[in-house]
TORLODO-752194 format. One record per residue (C-alpha): x negated, z negated, y. Coordinates in pm, whole numbers, padded with zeros to 5 digits, always signed. Each point is the difference from the previous one (the first is absolute). Layout:
XZY/...
//
This chain:
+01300+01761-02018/-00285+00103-00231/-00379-00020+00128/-00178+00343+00016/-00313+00107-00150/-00212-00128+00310/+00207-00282+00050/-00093-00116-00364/-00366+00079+00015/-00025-00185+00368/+00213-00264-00172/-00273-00088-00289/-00300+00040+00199/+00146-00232+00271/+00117-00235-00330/-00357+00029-00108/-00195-00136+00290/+00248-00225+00180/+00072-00187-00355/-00339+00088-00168/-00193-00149+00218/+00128-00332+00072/-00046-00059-00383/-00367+00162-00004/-00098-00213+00309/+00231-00327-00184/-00184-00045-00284/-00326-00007+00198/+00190-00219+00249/+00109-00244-00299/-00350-00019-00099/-00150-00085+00350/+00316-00252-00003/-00150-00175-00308/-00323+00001+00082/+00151-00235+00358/-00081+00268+00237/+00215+00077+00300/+00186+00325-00086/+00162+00052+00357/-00119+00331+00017/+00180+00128-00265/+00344-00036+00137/-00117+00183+00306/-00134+00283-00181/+00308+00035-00196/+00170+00052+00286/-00138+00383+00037/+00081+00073-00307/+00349+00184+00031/-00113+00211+00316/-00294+00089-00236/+00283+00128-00249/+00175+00213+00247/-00290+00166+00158/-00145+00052-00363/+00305+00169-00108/+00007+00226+00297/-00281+00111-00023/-00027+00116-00357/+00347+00112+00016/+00045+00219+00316/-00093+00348+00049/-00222+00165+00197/+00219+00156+00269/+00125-00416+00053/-00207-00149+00282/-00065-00333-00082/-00152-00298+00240/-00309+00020-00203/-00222-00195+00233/+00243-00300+00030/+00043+00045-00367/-00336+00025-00119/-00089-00336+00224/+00262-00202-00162/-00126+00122-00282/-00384-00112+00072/+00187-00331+00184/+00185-00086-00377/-00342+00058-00152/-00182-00219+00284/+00219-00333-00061/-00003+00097-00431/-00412-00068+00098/+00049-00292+00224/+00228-00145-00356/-00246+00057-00191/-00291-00147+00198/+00198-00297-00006/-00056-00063-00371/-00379+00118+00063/-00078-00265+00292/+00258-00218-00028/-00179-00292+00243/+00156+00218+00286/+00303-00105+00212/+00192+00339-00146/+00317-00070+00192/-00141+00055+00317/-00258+00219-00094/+00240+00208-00146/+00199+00037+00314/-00321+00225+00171/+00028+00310-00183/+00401-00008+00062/-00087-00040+00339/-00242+00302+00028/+00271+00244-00244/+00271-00116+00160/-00206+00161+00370/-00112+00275-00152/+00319+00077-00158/+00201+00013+00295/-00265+00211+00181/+00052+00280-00315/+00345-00040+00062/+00033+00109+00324/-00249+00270-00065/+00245+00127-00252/+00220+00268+00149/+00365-00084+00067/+00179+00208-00211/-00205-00116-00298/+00063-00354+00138/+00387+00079-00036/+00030+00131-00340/-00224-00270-00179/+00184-00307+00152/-00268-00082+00213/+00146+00086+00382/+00086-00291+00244/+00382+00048+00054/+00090+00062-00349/+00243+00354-00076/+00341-00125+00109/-00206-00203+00347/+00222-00305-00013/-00007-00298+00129/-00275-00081-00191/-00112-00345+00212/+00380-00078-00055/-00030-00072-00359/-00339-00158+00032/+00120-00263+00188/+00321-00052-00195/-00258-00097-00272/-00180-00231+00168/+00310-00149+00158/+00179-00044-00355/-00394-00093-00150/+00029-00356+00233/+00390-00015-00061/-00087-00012-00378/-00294-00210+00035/+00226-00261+00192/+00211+00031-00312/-00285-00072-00229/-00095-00327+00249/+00356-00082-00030/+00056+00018-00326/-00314-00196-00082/+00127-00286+00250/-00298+00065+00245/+00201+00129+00313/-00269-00196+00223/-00321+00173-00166/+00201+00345+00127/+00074-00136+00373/-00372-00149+00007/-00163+00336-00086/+00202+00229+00310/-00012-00313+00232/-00414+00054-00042/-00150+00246+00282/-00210+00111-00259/+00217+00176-00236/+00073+00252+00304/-00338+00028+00103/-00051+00112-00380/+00276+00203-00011/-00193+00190+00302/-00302+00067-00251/+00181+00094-00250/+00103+00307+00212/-00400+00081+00083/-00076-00067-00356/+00258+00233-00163/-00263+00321+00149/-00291-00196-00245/+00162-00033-00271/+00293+00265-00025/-00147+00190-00296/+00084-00236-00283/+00331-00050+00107/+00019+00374+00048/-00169+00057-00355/+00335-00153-00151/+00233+00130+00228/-00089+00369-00093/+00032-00042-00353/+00317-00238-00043/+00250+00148+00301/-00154+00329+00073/-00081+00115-00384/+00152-00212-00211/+00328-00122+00155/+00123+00398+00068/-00071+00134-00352/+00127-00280-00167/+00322-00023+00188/+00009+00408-00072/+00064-00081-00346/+00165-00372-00043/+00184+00024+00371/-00014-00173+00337/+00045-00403-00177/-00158+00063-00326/-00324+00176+00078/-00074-00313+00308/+00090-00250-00310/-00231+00167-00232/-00234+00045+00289/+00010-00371+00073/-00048-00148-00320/-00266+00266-00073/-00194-00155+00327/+00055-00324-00146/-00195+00074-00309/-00261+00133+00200/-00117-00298+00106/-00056-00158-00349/-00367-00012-00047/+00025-00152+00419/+00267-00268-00098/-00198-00078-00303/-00340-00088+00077/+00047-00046+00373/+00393-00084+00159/+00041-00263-00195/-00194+00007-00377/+00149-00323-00069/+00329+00106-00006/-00040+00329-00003/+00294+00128-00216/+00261-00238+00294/-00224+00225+00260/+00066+00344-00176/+00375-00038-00028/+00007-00138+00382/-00202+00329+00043/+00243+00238-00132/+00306-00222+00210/-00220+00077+00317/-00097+00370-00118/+00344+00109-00046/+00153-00168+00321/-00256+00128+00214/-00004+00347-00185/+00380+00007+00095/-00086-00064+00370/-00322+00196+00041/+00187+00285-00183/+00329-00034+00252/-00271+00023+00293/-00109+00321-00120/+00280+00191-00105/+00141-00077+00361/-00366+00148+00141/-00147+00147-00252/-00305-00115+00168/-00245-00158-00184/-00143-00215+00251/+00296-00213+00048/-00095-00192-00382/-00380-00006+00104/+00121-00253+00281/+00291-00168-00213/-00249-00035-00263/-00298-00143+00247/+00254-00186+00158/+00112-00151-00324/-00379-00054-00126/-00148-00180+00290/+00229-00200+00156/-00075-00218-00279/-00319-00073+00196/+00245-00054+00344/+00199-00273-00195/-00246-00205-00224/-00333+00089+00202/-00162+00136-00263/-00046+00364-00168/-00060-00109-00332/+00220+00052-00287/-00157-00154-00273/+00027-00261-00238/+00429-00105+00031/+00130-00213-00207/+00428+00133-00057/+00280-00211-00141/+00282+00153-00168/+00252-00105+00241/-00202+00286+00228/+00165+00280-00202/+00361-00051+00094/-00064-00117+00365/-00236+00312+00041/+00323+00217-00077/+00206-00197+00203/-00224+00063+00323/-00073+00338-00076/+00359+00106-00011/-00029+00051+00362/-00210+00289-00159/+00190+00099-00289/+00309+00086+00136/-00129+00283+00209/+00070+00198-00342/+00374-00057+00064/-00031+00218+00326/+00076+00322+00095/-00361+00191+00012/-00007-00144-00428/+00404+00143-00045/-00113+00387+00140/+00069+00247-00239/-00202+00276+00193/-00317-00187+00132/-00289+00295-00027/-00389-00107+00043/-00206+00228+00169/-00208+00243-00234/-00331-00124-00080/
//
């Protein structure tokens, strides 16, 4: 099927911020990289970035008689332009611990985000994407946990794999990783809004139109690889800059797989919180497992490219089932 008029225009403006801006904010990034400051507020800015897109595009697209959630849209909006300042004071007053000063104002948007949610009303909730239960009100918890479940099955794959079985038994024999896993659930209400700032913009934006035109597989492939390259100017000067072209194609591996599963959760529910907490899930049990949140600095082998696609098959073949085979699967107007 062909995009409409509106569809096109949303399509460009979305295009324009959610891939504009990571290059805008990546050169000055690269820069501050150079000059050997930390740059770990970058990546967390970038992370509002596609919401940005979405709420952009509605805004300047939709008519008058269309009621919009303009005050939850408007404080993304000043949230996105919040953490683009905290970036940028990075490079200004770089003697600053930025990766945990960064965290504050994602704190305080993330609060004051959920408050303007609520205060939107319901049936403007429902017809952005933004209501609790999703259209179809599915099992949604259902296919949150079968992510984390298969997340540990294919991390015991990677431990496997890499001839470290013990490292994997000595991490859930600790009390502590459950006692984390506890605060993870608390933090998720701090620090929802960058993980909701993709969300919006890859599964409830991008993923529908695209599969509108390229179908159910293709558009989550193009999707997925298009996430991928997202992250260049973060896999450059901050994943892993000394191997950061091993780190970009690993990117891409772990983009599409988790495009493919992200996307399945949300054509069963077509609710958009069930990737927030796959994706939060995904990002901070990193923390759980190695005991610390940073992300910097990896060194990557080669080898890590085909044993990345062999774990993450427990992901990719979710686009061999059913929900990716319909010939009649209808999003709900936006």
């Amino acid at each position: 099927m062909k995009w409409n008029e509106t569809e096109k225009k949303q399509l460009v403006i979305f295009m324009l911020t959610a891939f504009g801006l990571p290059i805008l904010m990546g050169i000055l990034m690269g820069i501050s990289y150079c000059r050997g400051n930390d740059v770990s507020a970058f990546p967390a800015a970038q992370m509002y970035y596609p919401a940005a897109g979405v709420m952009l595009a509605m805004l300047f697209t939709k008519g008058k008689e269309d009621v919009l959630p303009k005050k939850f849209y408007i404080g993304f909006l000043i949230a996105t332009a919040g953490m683009m300042v905290t970036a940028v004071c990075s490079v200004m007053i770089p003697q600053l611990d930025w990766a945990i000063l960064s965290q504050f104002p994602m704190i305080l948007f993330s609060i004051a985000e959920l408050i303007l949610l609520l205060l939107e009303k319901k049936e403007v909730r429902f017809r952005y994407g933004l209501n609790f239960l999703g259209k179809q009100k599915s099992k949604s918890w259902f296919y949150i946990m079968l992510f984390f479940i298969l997340y540990i099955f294919r991390l015991l794959l990677s431990y496997v794999l890499e001839g470290e079985i013990s490292a994997f038994v000595k991490i859930f024999t600790n009390p502590m990783t459950y006692f984390m896993m506890l605060n993870l659930v608390i933090s998720f209400f701090l620090s929802f809004s960058a993980f909701f700032g993709e969300e919006y913009g890859w599964r409830y934006f991008l993923q529908p139109i695209l599969q509108k035109k390229f179908g159910l597989k293709g558009g989550v492939l193009l999707l997925g690889i298009a996430w991928g390259l997202w992250h260049l100017p973060i896999n450059i000067f901050y994943y892993s800059p000394d191997t950061w072209i091993i780190s970009v194609v690993l990117q891409i591996i772990t983009c599409v797989s988790l495009a493919i599963f992200f996307g399945y959760g949300y054509l069963k529910t077509e609710n958009i919180w069930v990737p927030v907490v796959m994706h939060y899930i995904n990002n901070n049990m990193i923390a759980v497992l190695t005991g610390s949140a940073d992300l910097g600095g990896r060194v990557y082998r080669w080898i890590d490219i085909p044993l990345t696609l062999l774990v993450d098959l427990v992901f990719i073949l979710f686009l061999f089932s059913k929900e990716y085979r319909s010939k009649d699967h209808k999003f709900s107007q936006k």
